[in-house]
Every structure is written in C-alpha cells, then in structure tokens.
BANU-132163 format. One record per atom (N, C-alpha, C, O): x, y, z. Coordinates in pm, whole numbers, padded with zeros to 5 digits, always signed. Example, Ala and Ser with C-alpha at 12.3 -4.5 7.8 and 13.67 -1.06 7.14 Angstrom:
BEGIN
+01319-00569+00780
+01230-00450+00780
+01320-00330+00780
+01424-00332+00846
+01285-00225+00708
+01367-00106+00714
+01290+00003+00787
+01341+00114+00804
This chain:
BEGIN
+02278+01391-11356
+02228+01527-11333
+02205+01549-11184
+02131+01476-11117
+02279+01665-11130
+02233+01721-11006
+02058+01775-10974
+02024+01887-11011
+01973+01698-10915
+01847+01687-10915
+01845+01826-10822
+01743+01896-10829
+01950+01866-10741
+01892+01951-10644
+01967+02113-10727
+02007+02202-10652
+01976+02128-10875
+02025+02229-10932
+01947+02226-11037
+01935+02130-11113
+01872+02371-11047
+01789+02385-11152
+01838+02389-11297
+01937+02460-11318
+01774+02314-11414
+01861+02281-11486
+01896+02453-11567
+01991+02466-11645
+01803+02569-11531
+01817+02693-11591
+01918+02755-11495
+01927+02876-11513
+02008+02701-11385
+02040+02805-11290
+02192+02802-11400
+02200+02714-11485
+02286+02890-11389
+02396+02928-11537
+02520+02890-11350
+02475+02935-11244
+02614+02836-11349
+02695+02795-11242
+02847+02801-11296
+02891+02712-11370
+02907+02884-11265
+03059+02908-11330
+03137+02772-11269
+03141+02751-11148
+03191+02693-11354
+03247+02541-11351
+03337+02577-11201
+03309+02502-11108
+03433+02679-11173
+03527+02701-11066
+03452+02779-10948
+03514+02851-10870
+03308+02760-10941
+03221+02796-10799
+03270+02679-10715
+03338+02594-10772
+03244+02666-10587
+03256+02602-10525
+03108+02544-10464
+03064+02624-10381
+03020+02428-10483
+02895+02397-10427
+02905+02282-10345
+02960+02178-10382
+02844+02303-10216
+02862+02154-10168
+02741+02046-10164
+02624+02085-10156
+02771+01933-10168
+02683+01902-10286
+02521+01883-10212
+02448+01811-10279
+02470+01930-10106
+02371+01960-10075
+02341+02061-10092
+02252+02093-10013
+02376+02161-10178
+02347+02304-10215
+02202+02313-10267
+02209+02241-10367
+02094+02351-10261
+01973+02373-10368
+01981+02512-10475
+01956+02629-10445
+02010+02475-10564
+01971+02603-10636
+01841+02619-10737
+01799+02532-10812
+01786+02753-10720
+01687+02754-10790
+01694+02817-10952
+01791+02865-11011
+01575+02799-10989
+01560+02808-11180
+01629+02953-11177
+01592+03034-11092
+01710+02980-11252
+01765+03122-11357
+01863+03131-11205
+01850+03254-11206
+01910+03118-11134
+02023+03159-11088
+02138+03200-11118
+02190+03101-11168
+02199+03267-11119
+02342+03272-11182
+02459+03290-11064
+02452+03393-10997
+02566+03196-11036
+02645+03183-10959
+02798+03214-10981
+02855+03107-11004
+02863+03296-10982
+02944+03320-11026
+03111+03241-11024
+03127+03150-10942
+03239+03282-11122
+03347+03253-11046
+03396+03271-10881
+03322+03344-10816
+03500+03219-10816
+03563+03242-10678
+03390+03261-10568
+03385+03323-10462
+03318+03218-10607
+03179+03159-10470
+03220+03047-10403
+03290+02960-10455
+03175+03044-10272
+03184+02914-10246
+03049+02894-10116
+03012+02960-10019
+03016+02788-10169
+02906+02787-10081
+02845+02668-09959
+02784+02573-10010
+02854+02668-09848
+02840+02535-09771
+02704+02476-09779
+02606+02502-09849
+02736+02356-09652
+02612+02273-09632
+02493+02290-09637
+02455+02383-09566
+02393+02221-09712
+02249+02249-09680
+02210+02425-09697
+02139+02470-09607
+02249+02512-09794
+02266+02617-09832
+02131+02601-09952
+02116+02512-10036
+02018+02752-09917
+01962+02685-10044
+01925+02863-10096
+01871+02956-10035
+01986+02851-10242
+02002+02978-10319
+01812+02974-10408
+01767+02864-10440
+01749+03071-10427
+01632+03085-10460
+01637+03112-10588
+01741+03068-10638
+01549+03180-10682
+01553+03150-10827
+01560+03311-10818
+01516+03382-10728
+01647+03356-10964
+01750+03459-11015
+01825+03558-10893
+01845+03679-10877
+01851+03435-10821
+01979+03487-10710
+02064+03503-10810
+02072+03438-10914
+02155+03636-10754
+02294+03629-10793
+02380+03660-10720
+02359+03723-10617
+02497+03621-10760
+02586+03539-10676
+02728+03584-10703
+02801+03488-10729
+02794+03712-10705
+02978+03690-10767
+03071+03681-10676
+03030+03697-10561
+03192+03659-10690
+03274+03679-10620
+03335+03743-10608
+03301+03852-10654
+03512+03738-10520
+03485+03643-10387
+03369+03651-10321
+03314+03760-10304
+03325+03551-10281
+03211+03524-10168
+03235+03393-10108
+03290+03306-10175
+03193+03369-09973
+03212+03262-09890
+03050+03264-09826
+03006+03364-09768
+02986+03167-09841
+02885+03158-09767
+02863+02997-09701
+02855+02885-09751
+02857+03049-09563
+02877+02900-09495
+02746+02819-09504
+02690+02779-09606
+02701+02799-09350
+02561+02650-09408
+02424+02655-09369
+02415+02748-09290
+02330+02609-09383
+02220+02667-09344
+02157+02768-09362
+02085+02817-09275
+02175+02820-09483
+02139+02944-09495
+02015+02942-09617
+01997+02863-09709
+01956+03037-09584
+01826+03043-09732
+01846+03213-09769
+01853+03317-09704
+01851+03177-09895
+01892+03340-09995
+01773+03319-10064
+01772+03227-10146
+01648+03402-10045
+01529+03414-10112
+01531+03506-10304
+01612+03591-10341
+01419+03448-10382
+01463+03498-10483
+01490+03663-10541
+01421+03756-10499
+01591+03680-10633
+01642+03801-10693
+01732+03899-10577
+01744+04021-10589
+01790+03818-10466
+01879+03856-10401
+02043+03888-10476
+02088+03808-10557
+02080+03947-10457
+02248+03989-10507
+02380+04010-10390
+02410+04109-10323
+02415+03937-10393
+02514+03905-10306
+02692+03911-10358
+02724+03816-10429
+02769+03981-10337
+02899+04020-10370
+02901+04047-10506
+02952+03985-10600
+02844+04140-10501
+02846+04253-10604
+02998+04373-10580
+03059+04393-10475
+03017+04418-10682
+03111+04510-10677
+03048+04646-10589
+02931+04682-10599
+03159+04721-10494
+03094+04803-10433
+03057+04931-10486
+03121+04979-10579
+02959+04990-10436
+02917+05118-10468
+03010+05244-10434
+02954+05337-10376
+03089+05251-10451
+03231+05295-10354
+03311+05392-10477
+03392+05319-10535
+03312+05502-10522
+03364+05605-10632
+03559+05512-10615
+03631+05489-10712
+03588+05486-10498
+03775+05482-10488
+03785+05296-10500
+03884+05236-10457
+03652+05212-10574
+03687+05130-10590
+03756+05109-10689
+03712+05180-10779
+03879+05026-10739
+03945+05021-10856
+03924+04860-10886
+03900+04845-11006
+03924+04792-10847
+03852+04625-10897
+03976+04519-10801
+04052+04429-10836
+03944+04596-10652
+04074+04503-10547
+03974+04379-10526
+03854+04386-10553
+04035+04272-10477
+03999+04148-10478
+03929+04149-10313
+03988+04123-10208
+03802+04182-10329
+03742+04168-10179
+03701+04086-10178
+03732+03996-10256
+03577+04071-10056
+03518+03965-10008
+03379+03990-09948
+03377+04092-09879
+03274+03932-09954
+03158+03909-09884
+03176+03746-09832
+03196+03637-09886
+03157+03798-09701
+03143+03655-09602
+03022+03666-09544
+02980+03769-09491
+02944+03530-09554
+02821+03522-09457
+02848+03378-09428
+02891+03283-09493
+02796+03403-09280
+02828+03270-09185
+02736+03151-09208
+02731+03096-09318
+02644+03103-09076
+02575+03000-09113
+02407+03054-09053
+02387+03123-08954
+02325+03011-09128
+02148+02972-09026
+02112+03146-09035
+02053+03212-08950
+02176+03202-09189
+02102+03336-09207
+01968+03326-09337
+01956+03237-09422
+01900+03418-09321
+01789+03439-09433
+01808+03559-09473
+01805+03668-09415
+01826+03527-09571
+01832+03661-09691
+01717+03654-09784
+01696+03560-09860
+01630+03784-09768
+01541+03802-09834
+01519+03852-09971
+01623+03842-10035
+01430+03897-10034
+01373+03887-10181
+01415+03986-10196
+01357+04078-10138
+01557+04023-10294
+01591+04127-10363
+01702+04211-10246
+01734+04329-10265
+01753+04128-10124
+01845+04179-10066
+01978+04220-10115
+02022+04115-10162
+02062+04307-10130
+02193+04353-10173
+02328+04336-10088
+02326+04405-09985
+02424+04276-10103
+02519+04304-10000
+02638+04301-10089
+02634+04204-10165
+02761+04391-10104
+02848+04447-10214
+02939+04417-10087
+02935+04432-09965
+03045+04355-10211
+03197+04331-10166
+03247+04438-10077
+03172+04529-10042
+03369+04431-10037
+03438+04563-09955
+03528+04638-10119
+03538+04610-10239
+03580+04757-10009
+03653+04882-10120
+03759+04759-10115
+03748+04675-10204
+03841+04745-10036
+04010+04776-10070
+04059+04616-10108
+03968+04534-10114
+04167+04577-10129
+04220+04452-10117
+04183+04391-09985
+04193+04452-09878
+04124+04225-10003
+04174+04141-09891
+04071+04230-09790
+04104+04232-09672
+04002+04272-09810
+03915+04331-09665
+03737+04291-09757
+03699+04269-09872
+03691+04300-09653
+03527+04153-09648
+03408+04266-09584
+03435+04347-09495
+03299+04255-09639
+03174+04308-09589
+03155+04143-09544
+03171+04049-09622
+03113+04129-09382
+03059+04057-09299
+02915+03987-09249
+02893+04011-09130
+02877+03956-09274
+02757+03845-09211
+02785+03744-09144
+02842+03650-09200
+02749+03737-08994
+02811+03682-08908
+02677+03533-08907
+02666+03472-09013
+02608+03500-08812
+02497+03374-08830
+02382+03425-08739
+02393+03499-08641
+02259+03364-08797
+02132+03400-08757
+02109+03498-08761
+02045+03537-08663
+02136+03587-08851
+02045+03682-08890
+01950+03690-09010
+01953+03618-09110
+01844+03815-08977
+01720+03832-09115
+01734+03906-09109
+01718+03984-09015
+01781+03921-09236
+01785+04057-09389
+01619+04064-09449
+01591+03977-09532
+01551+04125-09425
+01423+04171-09506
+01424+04203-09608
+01536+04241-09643
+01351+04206-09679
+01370+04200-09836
+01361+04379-09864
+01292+04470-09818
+01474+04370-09967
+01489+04509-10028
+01617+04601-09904
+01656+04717-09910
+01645+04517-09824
+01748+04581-09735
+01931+04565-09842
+01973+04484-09925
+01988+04691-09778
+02100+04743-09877
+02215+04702-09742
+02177+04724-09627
+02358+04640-09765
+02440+04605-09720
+02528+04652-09782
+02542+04581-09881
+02601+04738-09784
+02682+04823-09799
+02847+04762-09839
+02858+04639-09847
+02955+04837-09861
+03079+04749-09869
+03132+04804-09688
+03099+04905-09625
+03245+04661-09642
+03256+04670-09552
+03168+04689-09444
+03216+04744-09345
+03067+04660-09441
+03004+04651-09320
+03020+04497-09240
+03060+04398-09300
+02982+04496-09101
+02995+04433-09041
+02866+04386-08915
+02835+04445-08811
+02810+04257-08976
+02704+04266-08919
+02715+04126-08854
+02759+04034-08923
+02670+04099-08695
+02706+04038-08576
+02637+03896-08585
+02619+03830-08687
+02608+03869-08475
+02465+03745-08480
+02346+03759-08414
+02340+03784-08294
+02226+03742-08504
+02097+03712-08392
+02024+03871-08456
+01925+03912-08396
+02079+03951-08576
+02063+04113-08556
+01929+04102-08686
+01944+04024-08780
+01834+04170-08677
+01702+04188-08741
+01701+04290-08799
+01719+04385-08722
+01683+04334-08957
+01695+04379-09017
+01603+04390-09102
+01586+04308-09192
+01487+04559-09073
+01352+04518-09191
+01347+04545-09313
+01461+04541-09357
+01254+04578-09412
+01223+04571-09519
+01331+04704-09579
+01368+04762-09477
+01373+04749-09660
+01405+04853-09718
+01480+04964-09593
+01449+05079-09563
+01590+04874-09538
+01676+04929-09463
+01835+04958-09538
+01908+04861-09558
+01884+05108-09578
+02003+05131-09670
+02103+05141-09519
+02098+05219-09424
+02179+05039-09546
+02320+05063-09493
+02434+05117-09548
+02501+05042-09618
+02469+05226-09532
+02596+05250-09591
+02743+05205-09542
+02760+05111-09465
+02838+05277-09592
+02944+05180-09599
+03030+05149-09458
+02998+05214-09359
+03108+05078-09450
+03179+05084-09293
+03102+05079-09136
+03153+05093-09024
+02983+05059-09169
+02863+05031-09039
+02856+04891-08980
+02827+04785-09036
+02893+04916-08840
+02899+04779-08732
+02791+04772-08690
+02741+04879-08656
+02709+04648-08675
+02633+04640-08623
+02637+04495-08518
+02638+04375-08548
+02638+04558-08397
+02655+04426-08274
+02548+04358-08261
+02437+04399-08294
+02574+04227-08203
+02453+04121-08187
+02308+04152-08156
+02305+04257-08092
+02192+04105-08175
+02088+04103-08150
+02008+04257-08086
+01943+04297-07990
+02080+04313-08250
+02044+04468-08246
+01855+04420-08326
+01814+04305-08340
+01767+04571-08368
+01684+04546-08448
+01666+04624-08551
+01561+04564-08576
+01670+04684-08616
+01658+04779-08690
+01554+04777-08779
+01566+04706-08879
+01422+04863-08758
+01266+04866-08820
+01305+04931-08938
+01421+04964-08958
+01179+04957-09051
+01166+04963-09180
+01201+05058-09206
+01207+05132-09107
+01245+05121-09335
+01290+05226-09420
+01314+05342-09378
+01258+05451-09366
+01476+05262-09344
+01520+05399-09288
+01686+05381-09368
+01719+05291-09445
+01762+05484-09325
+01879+05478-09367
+01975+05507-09225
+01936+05574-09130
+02110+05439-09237
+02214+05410-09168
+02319+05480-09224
+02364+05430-09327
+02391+05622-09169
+02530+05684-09196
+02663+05593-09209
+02712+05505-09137
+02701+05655-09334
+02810+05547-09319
+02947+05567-09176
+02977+05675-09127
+03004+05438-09139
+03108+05451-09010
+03035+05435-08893
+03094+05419-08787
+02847+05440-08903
+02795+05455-08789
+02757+05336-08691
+02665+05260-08721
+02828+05322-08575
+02808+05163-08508
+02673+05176-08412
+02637+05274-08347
+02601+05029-08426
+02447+04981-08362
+02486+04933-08254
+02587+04877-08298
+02488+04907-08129
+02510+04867-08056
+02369+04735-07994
+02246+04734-08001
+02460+04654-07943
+02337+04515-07913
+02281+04563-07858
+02288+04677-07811
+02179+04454-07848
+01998+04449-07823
+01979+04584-07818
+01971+04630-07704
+01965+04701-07954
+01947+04789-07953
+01797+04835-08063
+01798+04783-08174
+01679+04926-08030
+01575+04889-08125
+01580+05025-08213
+01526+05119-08155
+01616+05046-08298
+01585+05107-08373
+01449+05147-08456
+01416+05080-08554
+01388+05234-08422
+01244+05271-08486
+01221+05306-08657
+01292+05380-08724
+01097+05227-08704
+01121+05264-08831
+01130+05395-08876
+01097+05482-08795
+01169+05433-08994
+01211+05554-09065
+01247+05682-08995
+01201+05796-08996
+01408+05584-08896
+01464+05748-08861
+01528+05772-08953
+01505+05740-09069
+01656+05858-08892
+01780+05849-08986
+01891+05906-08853
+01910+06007-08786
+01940+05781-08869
+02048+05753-08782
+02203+05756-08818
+02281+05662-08832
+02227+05912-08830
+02360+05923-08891
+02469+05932-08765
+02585+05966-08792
+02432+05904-08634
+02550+05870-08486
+02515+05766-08425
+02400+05723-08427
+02608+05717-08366
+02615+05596-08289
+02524+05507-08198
+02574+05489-08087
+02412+05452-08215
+02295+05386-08109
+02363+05308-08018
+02414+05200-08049
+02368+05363-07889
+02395+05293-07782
+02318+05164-07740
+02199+05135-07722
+02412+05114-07735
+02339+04916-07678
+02265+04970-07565
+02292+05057-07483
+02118+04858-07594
+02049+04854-07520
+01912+04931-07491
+01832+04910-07400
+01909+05042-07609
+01843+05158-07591
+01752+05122-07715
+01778+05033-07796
+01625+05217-07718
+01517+05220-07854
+01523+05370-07871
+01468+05465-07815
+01600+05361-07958
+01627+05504-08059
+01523+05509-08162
+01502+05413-08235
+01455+05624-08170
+01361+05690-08254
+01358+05827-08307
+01370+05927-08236
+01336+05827-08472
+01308+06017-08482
+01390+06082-08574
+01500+06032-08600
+01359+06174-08622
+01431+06253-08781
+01423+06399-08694
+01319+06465-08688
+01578+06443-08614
+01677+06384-08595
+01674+06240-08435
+01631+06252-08320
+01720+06157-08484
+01719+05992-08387
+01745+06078-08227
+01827+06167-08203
+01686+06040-08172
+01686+06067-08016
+01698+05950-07948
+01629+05865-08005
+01778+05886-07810
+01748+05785-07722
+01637+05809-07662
+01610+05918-07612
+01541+05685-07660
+01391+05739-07625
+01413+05644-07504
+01432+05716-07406
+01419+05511-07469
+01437+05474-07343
+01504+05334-07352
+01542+05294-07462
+01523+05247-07228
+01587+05148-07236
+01471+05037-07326
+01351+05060-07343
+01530+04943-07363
+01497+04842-07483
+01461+04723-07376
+01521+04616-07382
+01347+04752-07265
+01345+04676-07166
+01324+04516-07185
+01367+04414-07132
+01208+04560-07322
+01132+04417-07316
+01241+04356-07407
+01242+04236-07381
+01304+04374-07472
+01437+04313-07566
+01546+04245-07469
+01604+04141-07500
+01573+04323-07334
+01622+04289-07256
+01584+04188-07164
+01667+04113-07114
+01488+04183-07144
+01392+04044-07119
+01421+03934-07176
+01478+03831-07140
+01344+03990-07325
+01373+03791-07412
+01493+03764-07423
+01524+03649-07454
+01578+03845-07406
+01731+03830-07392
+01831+03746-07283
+01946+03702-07296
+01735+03743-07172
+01757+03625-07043
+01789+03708-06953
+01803+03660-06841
+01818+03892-06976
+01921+03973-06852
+01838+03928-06738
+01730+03872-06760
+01881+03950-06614
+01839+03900-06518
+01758+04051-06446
+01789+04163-06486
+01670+04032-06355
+01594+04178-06262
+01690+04238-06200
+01668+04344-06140
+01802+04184-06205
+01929+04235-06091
+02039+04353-06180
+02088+04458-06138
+02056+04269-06349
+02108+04304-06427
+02038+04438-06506
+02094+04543-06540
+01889+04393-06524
+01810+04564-06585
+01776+04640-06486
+01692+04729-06500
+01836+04616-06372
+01804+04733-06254
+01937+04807-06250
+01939+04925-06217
+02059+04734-06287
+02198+04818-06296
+02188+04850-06454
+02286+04919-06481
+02129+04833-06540
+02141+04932-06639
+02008+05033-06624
+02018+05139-06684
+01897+05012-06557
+01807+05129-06544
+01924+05256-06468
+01915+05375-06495
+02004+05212-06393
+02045+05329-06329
+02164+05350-06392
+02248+05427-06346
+02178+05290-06493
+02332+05343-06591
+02215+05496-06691
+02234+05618-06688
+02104+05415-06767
+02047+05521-06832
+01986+05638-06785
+01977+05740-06853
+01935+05626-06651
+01929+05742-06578
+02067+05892-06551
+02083+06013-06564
+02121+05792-06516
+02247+05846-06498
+02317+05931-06650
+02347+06050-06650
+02329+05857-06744
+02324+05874-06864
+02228+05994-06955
+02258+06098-07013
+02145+05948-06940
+02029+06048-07018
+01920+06114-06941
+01821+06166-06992
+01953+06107-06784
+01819+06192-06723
+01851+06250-06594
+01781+06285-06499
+02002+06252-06620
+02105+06367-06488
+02100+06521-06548
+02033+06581-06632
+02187+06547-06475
+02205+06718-06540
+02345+06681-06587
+02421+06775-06614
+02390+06551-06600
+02549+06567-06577
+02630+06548-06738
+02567+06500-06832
+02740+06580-06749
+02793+06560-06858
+02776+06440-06919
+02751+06352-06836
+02781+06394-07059
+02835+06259-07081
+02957+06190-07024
+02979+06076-06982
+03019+06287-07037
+03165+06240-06974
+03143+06261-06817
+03225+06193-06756
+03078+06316-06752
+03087+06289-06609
+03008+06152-06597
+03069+06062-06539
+02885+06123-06641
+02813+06038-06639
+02940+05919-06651
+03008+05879-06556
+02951+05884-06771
+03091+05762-06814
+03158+05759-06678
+03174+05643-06640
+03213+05870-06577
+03290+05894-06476
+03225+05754-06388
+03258+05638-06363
+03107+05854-06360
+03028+05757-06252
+03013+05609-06286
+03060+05514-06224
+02936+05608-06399
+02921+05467-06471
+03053+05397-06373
+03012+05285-06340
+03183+05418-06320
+03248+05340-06295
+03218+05268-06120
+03273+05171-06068
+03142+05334-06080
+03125+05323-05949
+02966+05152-05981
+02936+05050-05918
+02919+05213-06100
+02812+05113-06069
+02888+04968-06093
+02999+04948-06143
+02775+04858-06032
+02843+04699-06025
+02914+04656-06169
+02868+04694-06277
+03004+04592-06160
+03056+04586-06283
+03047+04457-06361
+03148+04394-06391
+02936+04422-06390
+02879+04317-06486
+02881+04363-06657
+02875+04483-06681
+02889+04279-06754
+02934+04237-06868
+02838+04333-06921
+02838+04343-07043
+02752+04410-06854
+02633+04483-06963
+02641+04658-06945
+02603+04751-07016
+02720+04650-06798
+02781+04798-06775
+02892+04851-06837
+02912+04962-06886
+02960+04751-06826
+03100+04754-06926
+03105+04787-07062
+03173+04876-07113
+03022+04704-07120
+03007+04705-07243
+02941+04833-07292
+02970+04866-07406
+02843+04925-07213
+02802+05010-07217
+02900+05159-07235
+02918+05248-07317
+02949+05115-07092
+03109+05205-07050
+03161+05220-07190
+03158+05321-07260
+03205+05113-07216
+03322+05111-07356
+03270+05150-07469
+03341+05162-07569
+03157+05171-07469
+03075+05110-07607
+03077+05345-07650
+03098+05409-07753
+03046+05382-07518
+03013+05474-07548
+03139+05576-07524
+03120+05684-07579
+03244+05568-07466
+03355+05605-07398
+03440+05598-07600
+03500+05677-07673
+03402+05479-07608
+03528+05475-07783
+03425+05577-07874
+03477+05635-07969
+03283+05599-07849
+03183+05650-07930
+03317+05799-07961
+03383+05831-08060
+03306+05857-07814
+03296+05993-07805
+03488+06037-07825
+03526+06151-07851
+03598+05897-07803
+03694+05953-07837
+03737+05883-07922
+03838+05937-07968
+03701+05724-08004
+03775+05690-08093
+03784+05757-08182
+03704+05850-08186
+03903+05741-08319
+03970+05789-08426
+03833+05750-08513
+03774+05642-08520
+03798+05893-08587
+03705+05881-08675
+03551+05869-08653
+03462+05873-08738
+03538+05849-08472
+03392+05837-08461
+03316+05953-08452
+03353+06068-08426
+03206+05909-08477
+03034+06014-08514
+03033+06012-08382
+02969+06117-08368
+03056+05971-08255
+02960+06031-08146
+02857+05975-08118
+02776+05949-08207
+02835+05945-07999
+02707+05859-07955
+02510+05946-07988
+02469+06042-07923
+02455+05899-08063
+02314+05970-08043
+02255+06064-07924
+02194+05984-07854
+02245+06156-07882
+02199+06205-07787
+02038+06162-07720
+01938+06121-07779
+02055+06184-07604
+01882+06134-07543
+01805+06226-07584
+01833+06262-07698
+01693+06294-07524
+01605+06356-07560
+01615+06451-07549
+01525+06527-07584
C-alpha cells in the first residue's frame, strides 16, 4: 500500500503519479493527469484531464483543476491545464481547461491562487503573480510576472496585467493594467506608480527615477498617449522602459486589444 495515498482518494489506474505524490482522503484524480515531484493534492481535490502539473506544488482542499471550460463554443476538444512547479493553490480554487484543440490554460511557477479564485479557459498566468481571495478571471487573460491582484474583483475577458502591477481590491478591470502601476476603482483608473513593489523587486534608484518620468510623461502631461509612447523613446533605454513602450504601444494597436486603462 502507497502510505502517502489516502486509502479514500478514487485515482484513475492511467493518471500519472510520481511516486512522492501525497494525496489526500476523498480525492478524486482523474484519467490523462499527470502529476510531478513532491506534489501534494489536499482532500476532495479534483483533478481531470488533460492536466500536467509539475513539482512542488500544494493544491489545498476542494480545489478543481482541469475542468471542462465554461466556454458556450466548447464541443469536448482535447485541451490542457498546465501548472508549473512551487505553486499554491488554494481551498476551492477553479482553473478549466482551454476552448479549442491542443491549446492549455497556463500556470507558470510560484504563484498563490487564494482560495475561491476563478481561472478561466486559456488564460495565461506568469511567475511570482498573487492572486486574492474570490478573484473571477475570465477567459483569454495574460497575466505577466509578479503582478498582484487584491480581493473580489473581476477580470474582462482578453484583458492583459502587466508585471509588478497592483491591482486594488474590488475594481473591475475590463482594459489593460499597465506594468508597474496600482490601478484602482469602478471604472479602474491608473492611480500611481507601484513604487514600493518596485523596490522589493531589486529596481535600482536610477531605474524608478526613469520610470517616474516615463509615468509622468504618460499620465500627468497634456500630451497624447501616442505622443507620450513618441517621447518614451528619447528616455534611457533599460529593460523596464521598453517593456513599458511595448507593453502599451501593442495595448493600443494590437489585433483584438481592449486598450490600455486610462490614468485619472
């Protein structure tokens, strides 16, 4: 007998467990799972497939993980939920397969899912990104590294988070949060730079002094967005201006995008 598998957890013979897996009492694990190292599933997790979940990870109890999506144009295509390694998934978290064939709702490593948070199909979520209690993601939403996103609120579907970005509890954020910024408010406004995030983050005094004058420039000129983006090119060109540049430049002309949040 596997000592580290509860003898109530129900385990479809063609799961994949490795054999440091813990599972807890009433679990149910489905066909096509597969689950890595030192992985430990909590009691009446559930579990279907496809799913890939890599190592280190703790799935707290009555979590649901690759579930069929909530999606009206799903017809039963063979998706995927992937989650990486050294994430926590909390009590009663949701995360649903993708719509189409061969395409994956994402969990990248080190992140916390708060309990009662909704993961949508196809979404795509980074590393290091914080996620609170009773946060609904809808479908097709990126969210970049060591974003935060506070309590009970809801996320438009298609709508991308941009890193170290803070999101305030219970907006509703149906356009694009620019990296770096603490967006707040029903309708979400850029309220100011995400300084102290930018801090524990390692940026350097040299580095949040060229994005203080990107967000100035940005949200407290008289000038266009698009003139602003203009200028943005003149400032020093380090990995956090750029990313800014681009981040907001694809906001306002990529195929299909919502548009960056406006400042105040």
């Amino acid at each position: 007998m596997n000592t580290l598998i509860h003898p109530t957890a129900v385990i479809n013979p063609k799961a994949e467990l490795h054999p440091t897996v813990r599972v807890g009492p009433y679990a149910v694990i489905g066909e096509k799972v597969t689950i890595g190292a030192q992985t430990t599933i909590g009691a009446h997790v559930v579990l279907e497939g496809p799913t890939k979940i890599g190592e280190s990870n703790r799935i707290f109890p009555g979590a649901v993980i690759g579930s069929e999506p909530q999606d009206l144009k799903y017809k039963g295509a063979a998706s995927w939920v992937k989650v990486g390694d050294n994430n926590q998934i909390r009590e009663y978290v949701t995360i649903n397969r993708a719509t189409d064939e061969g395409e994956a709702t994402v969990i990248g490593n080190n992140n916390l899912l708060m309990a009662y948070a909704h993961v949508a199909h196809n979404c795509i979520i980074e590393d290091e990104v914080v996620i609170a209690n009773s946060v609904a993601l809808a479908g097709h939403i990126h969210i970049e590294s060591k974003a935060r996103i506070s309590g009970v609120l809801g996320v438009h579907q298609f709508v991308r988070v941009g890193s170290l970005s803070m999101v305030g509890g219970m907006s509703r954020i149906e356009r694009d949060v620019p990296p770096y910024t603490i967006v707040e408010g029903n309708p979400a406004r850029v309220r100011s730079l995400n300084l102290v995030g930018l801090q524990r983050a390692g940026l350097s005094s040299e580095e949040i002094g060229h994005l203080k004058k990107a967000f100035r420039l940005l949200y407290r000129s008289d000038k266009t967005l698009q003139e602003a983006l203009e200028q943005l090119e003149l400032l020093p060109h380090n990995e956090y201006i750029q990313h800014f540049h681009r981040f907001l430049q694809s906001s306002i002309s990529g195929e299909g995008r919502r548009g960056p949040i406006p400042g105040r």
